[in-house]
C-alpha positions in Angstrom: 100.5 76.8 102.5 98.0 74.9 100.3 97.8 77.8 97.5 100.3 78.1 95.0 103.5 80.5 95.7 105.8 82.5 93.0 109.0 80.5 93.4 110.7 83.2 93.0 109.2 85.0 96.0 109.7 81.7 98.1 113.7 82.1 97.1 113.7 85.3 97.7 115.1 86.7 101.6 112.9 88.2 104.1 112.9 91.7 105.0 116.0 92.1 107.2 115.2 94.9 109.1 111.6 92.5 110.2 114.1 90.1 110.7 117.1 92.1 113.0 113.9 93.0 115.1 113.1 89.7 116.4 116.5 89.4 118.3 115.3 92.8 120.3 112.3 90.5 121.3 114.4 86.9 122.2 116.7 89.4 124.5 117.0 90.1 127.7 118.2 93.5 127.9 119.4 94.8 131.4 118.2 98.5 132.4 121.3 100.1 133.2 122.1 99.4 129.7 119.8 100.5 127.0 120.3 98.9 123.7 121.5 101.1 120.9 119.5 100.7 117.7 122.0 101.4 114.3 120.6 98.6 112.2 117.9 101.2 110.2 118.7 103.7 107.7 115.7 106.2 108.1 114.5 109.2 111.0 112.5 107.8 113.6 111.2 111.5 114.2 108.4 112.5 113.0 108.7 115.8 110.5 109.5 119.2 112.1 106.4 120.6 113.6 106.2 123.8 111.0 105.7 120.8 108.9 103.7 118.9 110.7 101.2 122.0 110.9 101.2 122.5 107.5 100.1 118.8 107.3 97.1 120.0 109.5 96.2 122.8 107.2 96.3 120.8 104.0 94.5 118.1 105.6 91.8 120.6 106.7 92.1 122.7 103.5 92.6 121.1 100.3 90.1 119.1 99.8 91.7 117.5 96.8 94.6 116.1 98.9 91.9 113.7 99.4 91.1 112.2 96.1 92.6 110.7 93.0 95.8 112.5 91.8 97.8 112.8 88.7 99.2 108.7 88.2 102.8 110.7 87.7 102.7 113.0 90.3 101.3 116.6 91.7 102.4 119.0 88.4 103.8 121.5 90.9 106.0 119.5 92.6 107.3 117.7 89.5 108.2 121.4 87.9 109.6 122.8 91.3 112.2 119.9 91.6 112.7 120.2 88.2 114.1 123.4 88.6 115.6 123.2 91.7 117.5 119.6 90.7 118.5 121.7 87.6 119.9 124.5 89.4 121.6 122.1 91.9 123.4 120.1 89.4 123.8 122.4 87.0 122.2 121.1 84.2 118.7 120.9 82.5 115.5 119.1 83.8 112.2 119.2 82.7 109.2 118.7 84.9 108.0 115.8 81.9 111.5 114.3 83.1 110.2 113.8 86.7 107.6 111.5 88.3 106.3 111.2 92.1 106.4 107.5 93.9 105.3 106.4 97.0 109.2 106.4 98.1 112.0 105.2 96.6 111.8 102.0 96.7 109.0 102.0 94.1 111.2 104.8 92.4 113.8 101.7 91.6 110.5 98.6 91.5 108.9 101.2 89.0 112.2 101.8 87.1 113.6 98.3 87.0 110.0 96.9 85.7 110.4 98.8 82.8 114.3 97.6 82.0 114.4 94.0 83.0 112.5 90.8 83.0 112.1 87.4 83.8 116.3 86.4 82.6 117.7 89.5 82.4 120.6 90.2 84.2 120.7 93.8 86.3 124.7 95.0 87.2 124.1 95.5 91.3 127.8 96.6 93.3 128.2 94.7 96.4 127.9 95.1 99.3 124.6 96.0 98.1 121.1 97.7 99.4 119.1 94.5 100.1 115.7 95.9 99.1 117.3 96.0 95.6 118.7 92.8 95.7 114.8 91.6 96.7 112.9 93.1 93.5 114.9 91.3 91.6 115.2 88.2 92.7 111.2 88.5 93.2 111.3 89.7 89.5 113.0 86.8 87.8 116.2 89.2 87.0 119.1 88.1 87.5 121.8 90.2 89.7 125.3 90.4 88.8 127.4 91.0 91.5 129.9 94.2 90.9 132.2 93.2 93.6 133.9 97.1 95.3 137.6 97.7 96.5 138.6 97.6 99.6 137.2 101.6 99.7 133.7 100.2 98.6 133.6 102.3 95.2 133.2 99.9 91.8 135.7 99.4 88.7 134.0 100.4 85.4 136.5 97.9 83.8 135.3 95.3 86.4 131.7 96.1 85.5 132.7 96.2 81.3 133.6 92.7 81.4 130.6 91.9 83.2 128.5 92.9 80.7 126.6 90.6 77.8 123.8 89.8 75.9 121.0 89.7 78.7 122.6 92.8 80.4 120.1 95.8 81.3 121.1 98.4 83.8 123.8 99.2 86.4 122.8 100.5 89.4 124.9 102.7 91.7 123.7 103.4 94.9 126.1 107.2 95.8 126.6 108.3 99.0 126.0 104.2 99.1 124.1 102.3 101.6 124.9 100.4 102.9 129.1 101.3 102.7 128.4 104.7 103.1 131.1 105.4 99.9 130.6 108.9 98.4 131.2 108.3 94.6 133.7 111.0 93.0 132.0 112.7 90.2 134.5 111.2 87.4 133.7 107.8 89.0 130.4 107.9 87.8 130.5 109.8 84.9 132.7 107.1 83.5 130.1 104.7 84.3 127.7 106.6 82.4 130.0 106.4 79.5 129.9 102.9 79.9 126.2 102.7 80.1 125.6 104.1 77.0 128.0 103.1 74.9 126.7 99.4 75.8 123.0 100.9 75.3 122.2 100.1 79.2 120.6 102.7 81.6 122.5 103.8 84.5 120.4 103.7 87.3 121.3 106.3 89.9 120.2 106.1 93.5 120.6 109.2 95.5 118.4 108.8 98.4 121.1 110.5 100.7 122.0 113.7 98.1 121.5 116.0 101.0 123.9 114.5 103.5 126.7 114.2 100.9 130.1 116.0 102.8 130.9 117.4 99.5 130.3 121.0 98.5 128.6 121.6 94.8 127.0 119.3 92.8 127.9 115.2 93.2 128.1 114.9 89.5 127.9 116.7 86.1 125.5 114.0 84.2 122.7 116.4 84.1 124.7 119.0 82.1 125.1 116.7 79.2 122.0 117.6 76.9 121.6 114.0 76.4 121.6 112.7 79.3 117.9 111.2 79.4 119.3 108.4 76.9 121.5 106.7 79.5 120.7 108.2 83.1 117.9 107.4 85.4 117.8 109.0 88.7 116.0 108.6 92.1 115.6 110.2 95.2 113.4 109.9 98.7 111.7 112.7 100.9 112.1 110.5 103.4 115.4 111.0 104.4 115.7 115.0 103.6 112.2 115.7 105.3 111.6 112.9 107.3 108.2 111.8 105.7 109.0 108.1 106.0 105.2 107.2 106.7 104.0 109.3 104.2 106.0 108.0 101.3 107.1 110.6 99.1 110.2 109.2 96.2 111.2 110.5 93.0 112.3 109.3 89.5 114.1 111.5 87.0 113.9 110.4 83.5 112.9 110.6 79.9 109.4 110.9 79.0 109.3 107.9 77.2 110.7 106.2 80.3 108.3 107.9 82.4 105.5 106.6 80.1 106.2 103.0 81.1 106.9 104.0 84.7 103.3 105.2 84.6 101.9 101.8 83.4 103.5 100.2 86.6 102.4 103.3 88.8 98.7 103.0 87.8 98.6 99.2 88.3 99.9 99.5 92.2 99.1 102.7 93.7 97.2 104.6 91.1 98.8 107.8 92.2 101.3 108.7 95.0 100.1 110.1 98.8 98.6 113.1 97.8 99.2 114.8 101.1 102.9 113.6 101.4 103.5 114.7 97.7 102.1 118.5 99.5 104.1 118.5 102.0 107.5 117.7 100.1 106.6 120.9 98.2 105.8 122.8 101.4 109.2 121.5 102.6 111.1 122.7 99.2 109.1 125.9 99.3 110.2 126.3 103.4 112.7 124.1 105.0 116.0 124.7 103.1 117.6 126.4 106.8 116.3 123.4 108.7 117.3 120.7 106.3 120.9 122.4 106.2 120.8 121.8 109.7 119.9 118.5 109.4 122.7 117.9 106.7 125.3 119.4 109.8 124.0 117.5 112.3 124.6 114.2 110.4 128.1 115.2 109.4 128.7 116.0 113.1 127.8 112.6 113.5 130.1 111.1 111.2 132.9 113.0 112.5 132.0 111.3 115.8 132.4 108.0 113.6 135.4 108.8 112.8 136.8 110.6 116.4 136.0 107.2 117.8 137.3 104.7 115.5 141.1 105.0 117.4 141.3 102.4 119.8 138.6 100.3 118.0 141.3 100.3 115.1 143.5 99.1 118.0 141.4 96.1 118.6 141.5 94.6 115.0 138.1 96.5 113.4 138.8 97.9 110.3 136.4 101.0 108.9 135.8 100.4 105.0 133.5 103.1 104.4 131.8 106.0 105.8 129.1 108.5 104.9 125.6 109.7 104.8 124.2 107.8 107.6 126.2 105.1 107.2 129.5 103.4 108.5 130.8 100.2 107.1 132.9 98.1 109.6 135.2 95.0 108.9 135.0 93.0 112.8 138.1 91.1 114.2 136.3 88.0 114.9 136.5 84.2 114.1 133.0 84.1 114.1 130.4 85.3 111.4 128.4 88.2 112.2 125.5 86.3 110.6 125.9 84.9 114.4 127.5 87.8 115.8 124.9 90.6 115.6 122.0 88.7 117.5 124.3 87.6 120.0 125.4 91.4 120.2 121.9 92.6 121.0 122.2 90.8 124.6 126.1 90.8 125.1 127.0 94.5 124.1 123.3 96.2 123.5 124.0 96.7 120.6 121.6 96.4 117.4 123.2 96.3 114.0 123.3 94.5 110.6 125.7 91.7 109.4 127.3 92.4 106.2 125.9 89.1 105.4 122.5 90.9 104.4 124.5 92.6 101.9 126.3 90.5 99.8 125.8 87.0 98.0 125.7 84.4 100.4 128.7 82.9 98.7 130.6 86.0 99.4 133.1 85.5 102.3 133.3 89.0 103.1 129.8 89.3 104.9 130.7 87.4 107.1 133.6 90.0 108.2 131.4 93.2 108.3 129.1 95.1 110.4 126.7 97.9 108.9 125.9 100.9 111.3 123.4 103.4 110.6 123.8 106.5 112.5 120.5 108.3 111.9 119.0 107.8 115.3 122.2 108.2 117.5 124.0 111.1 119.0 128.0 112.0 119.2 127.4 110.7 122.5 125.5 107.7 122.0 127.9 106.9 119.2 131.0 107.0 121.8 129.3 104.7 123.9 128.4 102.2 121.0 131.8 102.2 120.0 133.3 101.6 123.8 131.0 98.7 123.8 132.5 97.3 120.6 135.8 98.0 122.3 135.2 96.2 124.9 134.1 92.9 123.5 136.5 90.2 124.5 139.0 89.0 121.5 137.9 85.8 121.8 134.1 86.2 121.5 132.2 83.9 120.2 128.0 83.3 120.1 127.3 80.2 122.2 127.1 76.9 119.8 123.0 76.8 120.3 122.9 80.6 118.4 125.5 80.1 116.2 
């Protein structure tokens, strides 16, 4: 490369999910045994077809789908999720307290922009979503590893004495990916206590809200009146509505925050899909039945998970954390699954992510786990992942050319 590159986008990792899909091309993969994807957390099917057709129409009919939009978002969709996120948590939301992204991962590049700059330092729990992990490390910020529990949920006093001078934001990530941990309510209120009395945002991530087991609301931060001083959250249509290719996210905020978020918005995408941000209203407006079916299906799921887990247990795995779309597995293994999960693509059929993609390379305890995403597999699928796990020979090992 003769041109001259951000250093800190050459020391920053690339995309593992680009990456876990080059060991589906190096393998040979026999046809009586089809590989089983579960390294990617989002619907590979495309949005219901009522959906889909109202797509058509607004594609055909709304001629302003087509152009320019508010930089902020579609004014209707901000004030219906205003009200519905308000009657869902129980608290008070404004639609000037909500902005439309192009998904959420330019919910948190948008948010964390605002907070933290080149020698800041951003409060990130571990094991942690890589693509957070990415924009700042591209950014100049520095993460501080939260390390979990054993049960994958963080210790406010852990975090407190983390904290100092160049200190911005926590981030929690609830129902988590990649552990799948469903934080209890008074878990993160107390980390909202935290944040503000520290003067730090709390940046909540709740892409998977709609697949949390839990009846009710997941937390009570929107009742405080207040709660725009310390609390940031954000959300994806992606997962709820499956309009991963049209890129539909959210950010909850105060105005003032949304005022810088706006800065950032109109400098990358000028405004978000017009048509996507359409259809997420349509689907608010229509698809509450379906996306309750969705929401059992995925719980059917990880009661499979779990049903399953008995003589894996046997074998030496260990399950740390389970939820959402996600189950977070500790392997009995000598070797890393840095080397392990290539070497399972061809061995078991098996496709999933190392735990080393989700923690500081330092960290020991990567090297121990195995991510699984459920969102594309069946009960049955799932009982035939797990019998190949099971029957992976105690002793295996990668040969010493892979590993």
């Amino acid at each position: 490369m003769s041109t001259p590159t951000n250093p800190n986008f050459s020391a920053t990792c690339a995309p593992p999910v680009m990456e876990a899909r080059k060991w589906i091309a190096q393998a040979s993969l026999p046809a009586d045994r089809p590989l089983i994807n579960v390294s990617q957390a989002a619907p590979l099917q495309a949005p219901p077809l009522p959906m889909r057709q109202a797509i058509a129409d607004i594609v055909l009919s709304d001629t302003s789908a087509h152009l320019y939009g508010p930089v902020l978002g579609l004014p209707d969709l901000r004030a219906e999720i205003a009200s519905r996120w308000s009657t869902d948590y129980g608290g008070l939301i404004r639609p000037d307290q909500v902005a439309m992204t192009s998904g959420c991962n330019q919910a948190f590049t948008s948010v964390l922009s605002t907070l933290a700059g080149p020698g800041d330092e951003v409060l990130l729990p571990t094991p942690w979503y890589f693509n957070h992990k990415m924009h700042l490390d591209m950014a100049g910020v520095t993460t501080v590893a939260l390390e979990t529990g054993h049960d994958l949920l963080p210790d406010p006093a852990t975090a407190r004495a983390l904290i100092g001078p160049a200190t911005r934001a926590i981030v929690l990530v609830s129902p988590n990916n990649p552990g799948g941990a469903e934080y209890p309510a008074d878990l993160v209120a107390a980390f909202a206590d935290l944040a503000r009395a520290h003067g730090l945002a709390l940046v909540l991530d709740e892409t998977y809200r709609d697949f949390d087991s839990r009846p009710g609301p997941p937390h009570r931060l929107f009742q405080d009146p207040d709660w725009d001083r310390t609390v940031i959250q954000l959300y994806s249509f992606s997962k709820a509505f499956r309009l991963t290719g049209h890129r539909v996210g959210s950010v909850i905020a105060s105005p003032e925050r949304l005022r810088e978020v706006e800065k950032y918005l109109d400098t990358v995408t000028i405004c978000p899909n017009q048509i996507g941000q359409r259809a997420a209203l349509w689907g608010l407006q229509n698809l509450g039945q379906w996306l309750a079916g969705e929401r059992a299906e995925v719980l059917a799921r990880r009661a499979a998970v779990q049903d399953s887990l008995g003589p894996l247990s046997a074998r030496g795995w260990t399950l740390k954390g389970l939820g959402a779309y996600f189950a977070y597995l500790e392997h009995p293994f000598a070797s890393s699954s840095a080397d392990l999960a290539p070497f399972l693509v061809e061995k078991a059929g098996v496709l999933m992510l190392p735990g080393t993609m989700f923690r500081p390379a330092h960290d020991p305890l990567g090297a121990r786990e195995f991510r699984i995403a459920f969102a594309n597999v069946d009960a049955r699928q799932i009982a035939t992942l797990f019998k190949r796990l099971e029957n992976l020979p105690p002793d295996l090992a990668p040969p010493a050319d892979r590993a």
